[in-house]
Each structure stands twice: as C-alpha cells, then as structure tokens.
N, C-alpha and C positions, 0 to 999 in steps of 0.2 A: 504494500500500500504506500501510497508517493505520500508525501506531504502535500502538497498543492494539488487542491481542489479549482480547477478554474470553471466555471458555471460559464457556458457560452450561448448564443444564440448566430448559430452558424450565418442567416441569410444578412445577419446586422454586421458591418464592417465595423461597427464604435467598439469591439473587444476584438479586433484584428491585432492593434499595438500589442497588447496582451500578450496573445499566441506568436507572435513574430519574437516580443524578447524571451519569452518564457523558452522556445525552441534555438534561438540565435545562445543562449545562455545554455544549451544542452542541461535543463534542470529535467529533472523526475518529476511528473504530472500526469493527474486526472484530470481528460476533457469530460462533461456533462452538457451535453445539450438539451438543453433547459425549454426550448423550444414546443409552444403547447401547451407544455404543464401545467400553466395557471386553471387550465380549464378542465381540469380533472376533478375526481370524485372526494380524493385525498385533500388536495388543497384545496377545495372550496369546504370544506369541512372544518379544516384548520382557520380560513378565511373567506366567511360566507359573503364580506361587500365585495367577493371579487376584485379585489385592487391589490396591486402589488405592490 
C-alpha cells in the first residue's frame, strides 16, 4: 500500500499538475478515480444535500 492516495477525476485537466509531478518524482501512489461517485448509494447516504 503506497502512501499517496491521489483522488483524480480523469476527464478534468485541474489535477493533471498532480499526476505529472507525483510521476516526474517516480513516488509510490494510488490513483482513485473518483469520477461519478458522488452519485452513488454510499455517499448520498453519508451526504444526502448531495454537494460535495
């Protein structure tokens, strides 16, 4: 298990910078494509105004 969790949203270029130094730095990371998720069963449960 890496230490670095980075939470992306693939189609948004705004956490590109992100993944570009976190790879150009060859660190040990977990990508999560987070993409979606707010509209699941899980988190609307945890957060019924739906707002993130």
């Amino acid at each position: 298990m890496s230490a670095i969790k980075l939470h992306v949203i693939k189609p948004s270029v705004n956490n590109m910078t992100a993944r570009v130094f976190i790879r150009a730095a060859k660190l040990d990371f977990t990508e999560d494509d987070v993409y979606g998720k707010t509209r699941t069963d899980e988190f609307l449960a945890k957060n019924p105004a739906h707002l993130t």
